[in-house]
C-alpha positions as CSV (number, residue, x, y, z in Angstrom):
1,X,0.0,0.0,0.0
2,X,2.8,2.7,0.9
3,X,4.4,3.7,-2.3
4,X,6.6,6.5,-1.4
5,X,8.2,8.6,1.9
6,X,9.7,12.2,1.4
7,X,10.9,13.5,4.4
8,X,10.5,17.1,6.0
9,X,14.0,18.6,6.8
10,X,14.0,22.1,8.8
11,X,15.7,25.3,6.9
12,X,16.7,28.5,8.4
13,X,17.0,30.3,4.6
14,X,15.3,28.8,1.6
15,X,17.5,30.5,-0.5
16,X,20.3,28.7,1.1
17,X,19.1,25.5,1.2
18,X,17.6,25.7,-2.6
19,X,21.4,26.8,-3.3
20,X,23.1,23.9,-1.3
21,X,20.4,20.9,-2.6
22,X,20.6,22.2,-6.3
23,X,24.2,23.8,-6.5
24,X,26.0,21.3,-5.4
25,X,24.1,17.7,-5.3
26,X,22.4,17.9,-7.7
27,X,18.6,18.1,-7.1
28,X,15.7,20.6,-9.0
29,X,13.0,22.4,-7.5
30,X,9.5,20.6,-8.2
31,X,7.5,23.1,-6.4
32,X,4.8,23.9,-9.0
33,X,4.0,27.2,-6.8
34,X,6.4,29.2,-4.5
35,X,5.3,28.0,-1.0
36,X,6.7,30.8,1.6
37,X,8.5,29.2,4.2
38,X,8.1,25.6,2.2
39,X,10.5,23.9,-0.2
40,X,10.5,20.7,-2.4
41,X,13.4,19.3,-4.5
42,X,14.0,15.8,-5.8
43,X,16.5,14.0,-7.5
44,X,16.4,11.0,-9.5
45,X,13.9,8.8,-7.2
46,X,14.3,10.5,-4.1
47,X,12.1,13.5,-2.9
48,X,12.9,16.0,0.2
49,X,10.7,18.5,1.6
50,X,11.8,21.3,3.9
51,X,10.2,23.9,6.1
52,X,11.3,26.9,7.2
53,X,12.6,27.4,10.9
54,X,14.5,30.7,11.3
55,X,14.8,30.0,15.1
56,X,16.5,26.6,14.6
57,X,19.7,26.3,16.7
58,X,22.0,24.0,14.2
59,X,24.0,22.8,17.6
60,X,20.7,21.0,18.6
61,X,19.2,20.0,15.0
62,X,18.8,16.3,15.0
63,X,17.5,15.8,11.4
64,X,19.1,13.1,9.4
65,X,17.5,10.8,6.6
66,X,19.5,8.0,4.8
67,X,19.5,7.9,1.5
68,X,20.2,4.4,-0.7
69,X,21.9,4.9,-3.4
70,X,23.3,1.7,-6.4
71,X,26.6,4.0,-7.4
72,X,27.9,5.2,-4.4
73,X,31.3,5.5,-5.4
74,X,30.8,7.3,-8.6
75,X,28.2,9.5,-6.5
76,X,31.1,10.1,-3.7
77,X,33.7,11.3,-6.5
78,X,30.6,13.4,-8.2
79,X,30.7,15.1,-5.1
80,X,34.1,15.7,-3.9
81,X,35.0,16.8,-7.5
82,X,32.2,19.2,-6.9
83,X,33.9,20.2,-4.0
84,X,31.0,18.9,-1.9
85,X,32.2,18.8,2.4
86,X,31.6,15.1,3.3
87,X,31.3,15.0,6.6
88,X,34.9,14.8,8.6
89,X,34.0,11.8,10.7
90,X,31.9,9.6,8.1
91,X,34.0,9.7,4.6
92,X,33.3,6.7,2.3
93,X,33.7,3.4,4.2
94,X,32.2,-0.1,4.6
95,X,30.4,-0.4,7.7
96,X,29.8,-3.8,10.2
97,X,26.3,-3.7,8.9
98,X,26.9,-4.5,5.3
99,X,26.4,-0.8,3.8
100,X,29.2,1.7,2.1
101,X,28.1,4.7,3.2
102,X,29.7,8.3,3.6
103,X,27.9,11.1,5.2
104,X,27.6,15.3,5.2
105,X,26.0,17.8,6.6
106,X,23.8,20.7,5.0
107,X,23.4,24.0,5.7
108,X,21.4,23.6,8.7
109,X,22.9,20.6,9.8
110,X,20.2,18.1,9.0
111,X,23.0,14.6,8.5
112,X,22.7,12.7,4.9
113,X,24.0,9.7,4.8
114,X,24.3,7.8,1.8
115,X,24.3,4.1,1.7
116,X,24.8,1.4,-1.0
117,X,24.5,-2.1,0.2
118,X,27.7,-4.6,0.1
């Protein structure tokens, strides 16, 4: 019955976050209208949603979503060639669990962690 799940993320500035998601990984905006405050971007399969939260204190942002991915080491070098921050403690590596998976954080701190599975 479920088909599909596109998380919300929070934003302090859609203009930075649009900048960030489509600059540099990659995604287009699919908003047919302008939402104030709201944002919608997808790329390939995958669909994120943010909302706007000036207020949001990045040191205490929790928001993470992982994303699977079947190319993740042609998507890691996309990224670092794009000069893309990975995230300092979660660079491209195999994990116990059976996934390759490296990790970054956006503007606002919300943690995406790409995973393909070994």
């Amino acid at each position: 019955m479920l088909t599909h799940i596109h998380p919300k993320l929070p934003m302090r500035d859609k203009i930075v976050t649009q900048d960030y998601y489509v600059n540099q990984l990659g995604f287009q905006n699919i908003g047919i209208t302008d939402y104030d405050g709201y944002l919608m971007l997808k790329k390939d399969e995958v669909e994120i949603h943010f909302f706007e939260f000036q207020e949001l204190d990045i040191k205490e942002n929790y928001g993470q979503i992982y994303l699977r991915t079947n190319n993740i080491e042609e998507l890691y070098e996309d990224l670092l060639n794009q000069n893309v921050q990975i995230h300092p403690n979660a660079p491209l590596q195999i994990k116990p669990w059976g996934q390759k998976e490296f990790s970054l954080l956006d503007p606002d701190y919300n943690l995406l962690t790409f995973g393909q599975s070994i």
